[in-house]
C-alpha positions, 0 to 999 in steps of 0.5 A: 479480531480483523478491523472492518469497514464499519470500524473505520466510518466510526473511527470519522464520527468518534474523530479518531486520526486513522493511520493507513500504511503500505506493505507488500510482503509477509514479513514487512506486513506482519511487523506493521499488523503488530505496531497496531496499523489498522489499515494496510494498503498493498499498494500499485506502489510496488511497481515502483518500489519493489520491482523497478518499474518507471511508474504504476501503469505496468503492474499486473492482476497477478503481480497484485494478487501475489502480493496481496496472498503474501500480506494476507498471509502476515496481517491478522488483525488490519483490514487489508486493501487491495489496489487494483491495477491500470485498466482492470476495472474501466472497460466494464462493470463485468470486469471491475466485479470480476478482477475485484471478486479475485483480490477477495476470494483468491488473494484474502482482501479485505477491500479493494481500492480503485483511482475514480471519481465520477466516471467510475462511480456505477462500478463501485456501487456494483461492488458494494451491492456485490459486498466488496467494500470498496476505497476509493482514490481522487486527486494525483492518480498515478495510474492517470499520470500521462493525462495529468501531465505528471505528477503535480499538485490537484484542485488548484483552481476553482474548476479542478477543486470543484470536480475533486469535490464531486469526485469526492460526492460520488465516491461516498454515493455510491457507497465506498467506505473512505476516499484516498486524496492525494497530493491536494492542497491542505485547504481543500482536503479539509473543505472535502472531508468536512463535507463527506460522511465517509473517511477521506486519508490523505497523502501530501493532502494536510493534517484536515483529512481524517487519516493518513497513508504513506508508502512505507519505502518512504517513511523508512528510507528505502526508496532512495531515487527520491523523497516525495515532499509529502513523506517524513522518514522516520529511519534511513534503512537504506544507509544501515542495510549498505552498511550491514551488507559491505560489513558482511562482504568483509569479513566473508572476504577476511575469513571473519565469518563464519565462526565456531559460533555459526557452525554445527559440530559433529563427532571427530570420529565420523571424520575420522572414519571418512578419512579411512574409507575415502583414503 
């Protein structure tokens, strides 16, 4: 049976740790669901990861949403997220409700997530009275970088970790079911999640939250342009796909592969016939 909201606020109260994870196709997300994940996020992290682009803010509804077919389609028992691109939710209420019924009805999600904080407050509310269980997200918001000035470390001095804070209080408000931290100091994503009745899931945010979330490029060495201080690789893929593929270039070349043993076989006789009609 697919996780649900409520599962994940009681994984808070009975003090269960809640592991959230990344995936953005079929296959990758059908081995998460069987190592037992109960949360995966289809993250705007595909942008970078899998499509090449400089950062989040180019990635569009579409792309989102096939992707998120595509995990939907892998995951049967995780609660899949999905994370809602840069400016598909700010203009109005009308249109977060719009582009957030899509990822629910077109693309099978089971939540979405959205980067807010006090400012978007009235459009997570509206999701929820609407039934789409909403995950909020403060802190670095990469769909923010410009403003922020980058990618840096947020709420280090009194005024910007007491508007986390209230950030934190709004998104519980006004009825999200978690809150994402990202890249927040270790001491004050503790503080926020002693504070919240709802989940909050760190990323570069301390053991203190209640659960955490990586991007799974990160944790299994294929995102080689940098390793974010926050994430441990757990496995070096990208050295063991190089090596697979540079082996296979060889024996292509060396006439190694295919064999007998990756061949199909047919009657001599057909072949035989074929020489006399061709000849």
């Amino acid at each position: 049976m697919r996780v649900s909201v409520g599962q994940v606020r009681e994984m808070k109260q009975k003090g269960e740790r809640i592991v959230e994870l990344t995936a953005y196709e079929y296959a990758t997300a059908k081995l998460v669901d069987e190592a037992g994940v109960p949360l995966i996020l289809v993250g705007d992290s595909l942008g970078m990861v899998l499509l090449g682009y400089e950062n989040t803010i180019p990635v569009t509804m579409e792309e989102m949403l096939h992707h998120c077919k595509a995990v939907t389609r892998g995951a049967k028992n995780a609660l899949v997220i999905g994370d809602m691109p840069f400016m598909t939710y700010h203009a109005s209420v009308e249109d977060a409700l719009r582009n957030a019924a899509r990822f629910i009805q077109e693309a099978g999600c089971q939540a979405v997530k959205l980067e807010v904080g006090v400012t978007v407050a009235d459009k997570i509310r509206r999701m929820v009275e609407c039934g789409i269980p909403v995950q909020g997200h403060i802190g670095l918001t990469p769909q923010s970088v410009h403003q922020l000035g980058g990618y840096r470390v947020q709420g280090r001095t009194p005024e910007a970790a007491l508007k986390l804070y209230r950030d934190a209080k709004a998104v519980e408000e006004a009825g999200a079911f978690s809150v994402v931290l990202e890249t927040v100091p270790a001491e004050l994503a503790a503080f926020i999640t002693r504070k919240l009745s709802i989940p909050t899931i760190g990323i570069g945010a301390g053991v203190g939250c209640d659960g955490q979330v990586q991007v799974i490029h990160d944790i299994l060495g294929l995102f080689t342009e940098f390793i974010p201080k926050h994430a441990k690789r757990y496995v070096n893929l990208a050295e063991s796909i190089r090596g697979a593929v540079s082996q296979y270039a060889q024996d292509v070349k060396a006439g190694a592969f295919p064999t007998a043993e990756h061949s199909f076989k047919i009657d001599p006789e057909v072949v035989a016939e074929l020489e006399r009609i061709v000849a």
